[in-house]
C-alpha positions as CSV (number, residue, x, y, z in Angstrom):
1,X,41.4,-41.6,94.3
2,X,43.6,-43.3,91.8
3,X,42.5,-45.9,89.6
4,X,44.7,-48.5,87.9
5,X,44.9,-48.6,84.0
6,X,45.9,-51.5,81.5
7,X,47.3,-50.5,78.1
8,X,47.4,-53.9,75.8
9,X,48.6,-53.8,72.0
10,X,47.2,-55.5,69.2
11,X,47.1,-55.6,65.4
12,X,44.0,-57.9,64.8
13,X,45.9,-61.1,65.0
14,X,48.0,-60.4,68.4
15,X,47.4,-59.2,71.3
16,X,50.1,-58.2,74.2
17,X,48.4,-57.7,77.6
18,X,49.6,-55.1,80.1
19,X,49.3,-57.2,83.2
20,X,51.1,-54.1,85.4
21,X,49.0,-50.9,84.4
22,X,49.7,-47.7,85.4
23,X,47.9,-45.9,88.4
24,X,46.2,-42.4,87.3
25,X,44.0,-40.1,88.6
26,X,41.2,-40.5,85.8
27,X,41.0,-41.8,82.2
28,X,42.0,-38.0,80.9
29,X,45.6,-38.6,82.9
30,X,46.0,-42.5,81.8
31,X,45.2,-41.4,77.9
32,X,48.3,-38.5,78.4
33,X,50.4,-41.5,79.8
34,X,49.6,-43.7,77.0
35,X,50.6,-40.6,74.4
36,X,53.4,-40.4,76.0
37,X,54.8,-44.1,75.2
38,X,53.5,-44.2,71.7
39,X,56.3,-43.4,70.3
40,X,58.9,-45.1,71.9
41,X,56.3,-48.4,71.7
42,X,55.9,-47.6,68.0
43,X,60.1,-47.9,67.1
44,X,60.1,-51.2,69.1
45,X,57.3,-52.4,67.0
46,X,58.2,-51.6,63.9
47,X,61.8,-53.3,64.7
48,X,60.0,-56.4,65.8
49,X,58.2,-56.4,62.5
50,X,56.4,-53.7,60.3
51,X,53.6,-56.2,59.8
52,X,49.8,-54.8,60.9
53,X,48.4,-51.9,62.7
54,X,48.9,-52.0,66.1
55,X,46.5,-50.1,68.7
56,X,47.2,-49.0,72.2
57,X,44.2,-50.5,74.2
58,X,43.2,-48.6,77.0
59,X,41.5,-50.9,79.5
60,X,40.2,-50.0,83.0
61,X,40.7,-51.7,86.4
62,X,37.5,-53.7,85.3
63,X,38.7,-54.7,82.2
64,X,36.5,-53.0,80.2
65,X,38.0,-50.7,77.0
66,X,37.6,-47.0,78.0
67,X,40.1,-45.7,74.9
68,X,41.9,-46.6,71.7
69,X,45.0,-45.0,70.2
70,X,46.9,-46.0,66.6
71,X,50.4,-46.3,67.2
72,X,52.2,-45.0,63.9
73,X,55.1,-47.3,62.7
């Protein structure tokens, strides 16, 4: 049975909650779904500002962090 994702994005002093998710068949599929967006999230934040780190935060339908990825400016 599906379960809904969250992927947020911060730098340490920011953070952008997903409130929409994603629906995925296991944390495996919702990781490949993140990949998949890094890159097109990494140009818009890097245009926004190529201040910080940012991090793809992987949260659950509980809230609770199952993953982190680095997005690459």
């Amino acid at each position: 049975m599906p379960s809904r994702f969250y992927f947020d994005i911060e730098n340490g002093e920011e953070t952008i909650r997903d409130a929409q998710g994603v629906e995925a068949e296991d944390l495996a599929e919702a990781l490949a779904e993140a990949r998949s967006v890094i890159d097109e999230m990494a140009g818009e934040l890097e245009a926004a500002g190529p201040d910080g780190a940012w991090t793809l935060v992987v949260r659950d339908a509980t809230g609770a962090v199952v993953g982190r990825l680095p997005i690459k400016g």
